[in-house]
N, C-alpha and C positions, 0 to 999 in steps of 0.2 A: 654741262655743269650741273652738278646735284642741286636740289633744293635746298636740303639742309645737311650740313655737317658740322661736324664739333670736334675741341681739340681740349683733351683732362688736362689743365696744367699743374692741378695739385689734388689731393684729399678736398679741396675746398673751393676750388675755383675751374671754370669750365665756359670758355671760350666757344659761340656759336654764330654761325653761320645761315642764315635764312633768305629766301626768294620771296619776294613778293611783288606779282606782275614782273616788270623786267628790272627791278631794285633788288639788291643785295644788301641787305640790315646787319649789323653785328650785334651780336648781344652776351653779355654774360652772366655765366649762373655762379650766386657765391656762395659761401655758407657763413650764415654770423648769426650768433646769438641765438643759436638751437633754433634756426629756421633757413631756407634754402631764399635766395630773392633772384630774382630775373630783373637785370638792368640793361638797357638801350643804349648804344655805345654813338650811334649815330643822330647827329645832328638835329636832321630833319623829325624825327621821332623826338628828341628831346624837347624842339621847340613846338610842336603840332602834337599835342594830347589825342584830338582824332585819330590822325594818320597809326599813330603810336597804340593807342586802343584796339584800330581794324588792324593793325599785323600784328599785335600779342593775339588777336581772338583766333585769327590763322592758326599760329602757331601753336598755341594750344592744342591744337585739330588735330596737328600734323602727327602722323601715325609713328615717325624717325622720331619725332620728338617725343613720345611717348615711350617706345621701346630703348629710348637714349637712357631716358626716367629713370625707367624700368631696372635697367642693368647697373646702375647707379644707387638704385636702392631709394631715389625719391619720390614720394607722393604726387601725384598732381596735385590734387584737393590742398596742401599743404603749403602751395610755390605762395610765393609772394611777390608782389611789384615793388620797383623804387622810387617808382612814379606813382601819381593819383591818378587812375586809369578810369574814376567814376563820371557816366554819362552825365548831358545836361541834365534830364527827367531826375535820375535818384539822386542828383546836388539834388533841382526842386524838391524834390520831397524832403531830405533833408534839413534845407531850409525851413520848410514848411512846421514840421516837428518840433524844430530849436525853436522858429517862431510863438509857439504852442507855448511851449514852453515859458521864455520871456514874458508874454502877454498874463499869462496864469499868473505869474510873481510879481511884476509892473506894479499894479497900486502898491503891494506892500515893502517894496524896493524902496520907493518914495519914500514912504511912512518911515521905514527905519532912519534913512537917510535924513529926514526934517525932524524927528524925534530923537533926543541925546539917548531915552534911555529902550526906543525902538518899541517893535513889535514881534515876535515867532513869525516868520515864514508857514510853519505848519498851522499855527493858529488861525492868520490871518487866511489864509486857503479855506480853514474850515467855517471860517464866518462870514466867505464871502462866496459858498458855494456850497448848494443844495446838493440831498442824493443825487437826486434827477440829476443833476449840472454833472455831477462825478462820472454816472454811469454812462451819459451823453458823450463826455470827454475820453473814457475808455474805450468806447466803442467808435469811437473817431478812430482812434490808434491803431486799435484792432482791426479795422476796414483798411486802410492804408496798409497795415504789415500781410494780409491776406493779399490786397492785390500786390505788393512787391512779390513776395511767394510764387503766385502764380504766372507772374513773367519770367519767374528762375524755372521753372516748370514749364514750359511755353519751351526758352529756350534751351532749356535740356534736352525736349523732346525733337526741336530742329534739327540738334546735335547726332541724332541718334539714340541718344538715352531714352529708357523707358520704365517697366516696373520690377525689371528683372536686373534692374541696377540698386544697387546699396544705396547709393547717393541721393538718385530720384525719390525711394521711395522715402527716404530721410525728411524731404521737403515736403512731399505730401504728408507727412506724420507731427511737421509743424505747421499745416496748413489745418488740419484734421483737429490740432490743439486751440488754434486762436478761432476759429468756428465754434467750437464746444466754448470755450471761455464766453466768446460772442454771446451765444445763445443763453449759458448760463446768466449774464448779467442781463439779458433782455427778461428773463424771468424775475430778478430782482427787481427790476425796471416799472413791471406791474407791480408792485406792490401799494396798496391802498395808502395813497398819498393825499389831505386834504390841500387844496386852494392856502388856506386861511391857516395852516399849520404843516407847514412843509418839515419832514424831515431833512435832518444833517446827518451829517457823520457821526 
């Protein structure tokens, strides 16, 4: 029995077949909404995100399923899932950022909230937060999105991928911009700040 096979049943829809260990997955590819999505027909992958994660990442590999792409006219880089395919780690991170987020706005969330006639969101940020505090906080962001980057990179290059691909060097060339941005604000960073007279915004 083949590994993968597939059945067009229209311009839009396209029925697949896949092995994984001694499991046969179903899957279907559609098209809605000026985008192509790969959805999980079987059970066990709807209910187990893992399981469901480690055979789309197969699948993706698979060389049938590439040259299927191919003669179809679709993108890889383009598919989409109809599931949330995203690991534990980048939820954390995730979290983390939204986190970030909230905390920044918190006191003056309140403030508006207990006052009828409120406070600016923007205001309150810049009065209750130094350059220093700004550039600190950017460069948090910017640390985070460089290592996300470089595990996209990491596992491209497991994949095969390297510099001689469009894709790879795509990630290195956003990897190469949050660096320069990084470094630019660490140069801001120095800038002759006293104790006793902290600049703002």
């Amino acid at each position: 029995m083949l590994d993968f096979s597939f059945e067009i049943i229209d311009e839009t829809r396209i029925n697949m077949q896949y092995r994984y260990g001694s499991a046969m997955f179903t899957f279907n590819l559609y098209y809605q909404q000026d985008n192509w999505t790969l959805h999980p027909f079987d059970g066990m992958l709807l209910q187990n995100r893992e399981m469901c994660r480690l055979v789309v990442a197969e699948l993706l590999q698979h060389k049938d399923f590439h040259v299927m792409l191919a003669r179809e006219n679709i993108t890889l880089s383009a598919l989409r899932t109809s599931i949330d395919l995203q690991s534990q780690e980048e939820a954390a991170h995730d979290l983390d950022t939204r986190g970030d987020r909230e905390r920044f706005g918190s006191r003056s969330r309140s403030r508006r909230n207990n006052q009828e006639d409120g406070q600016d969101l923007l205001d309150t940020f810049i009065e209750e937060n130094t350059f220093e505090d700004i550039i600190l906080m950017e460069q948090g962001r910017m640390e985070k999105r460089i290592a996300f980057f470089r595990r996209i990179i990491e596992k491209m290059f497991m994949e095969g991928y390297g510099p001689e691909d469009d894709e790879f060097r795509n990630v290195q060339a956003i990897i190469r911009i949050y660096k320069d941005a990084y470094d630019q604000l660490s140069d801001l960073g120095n800038l002759d700040i006293r104790p006793d007279d902290r600049k703002r915004w």
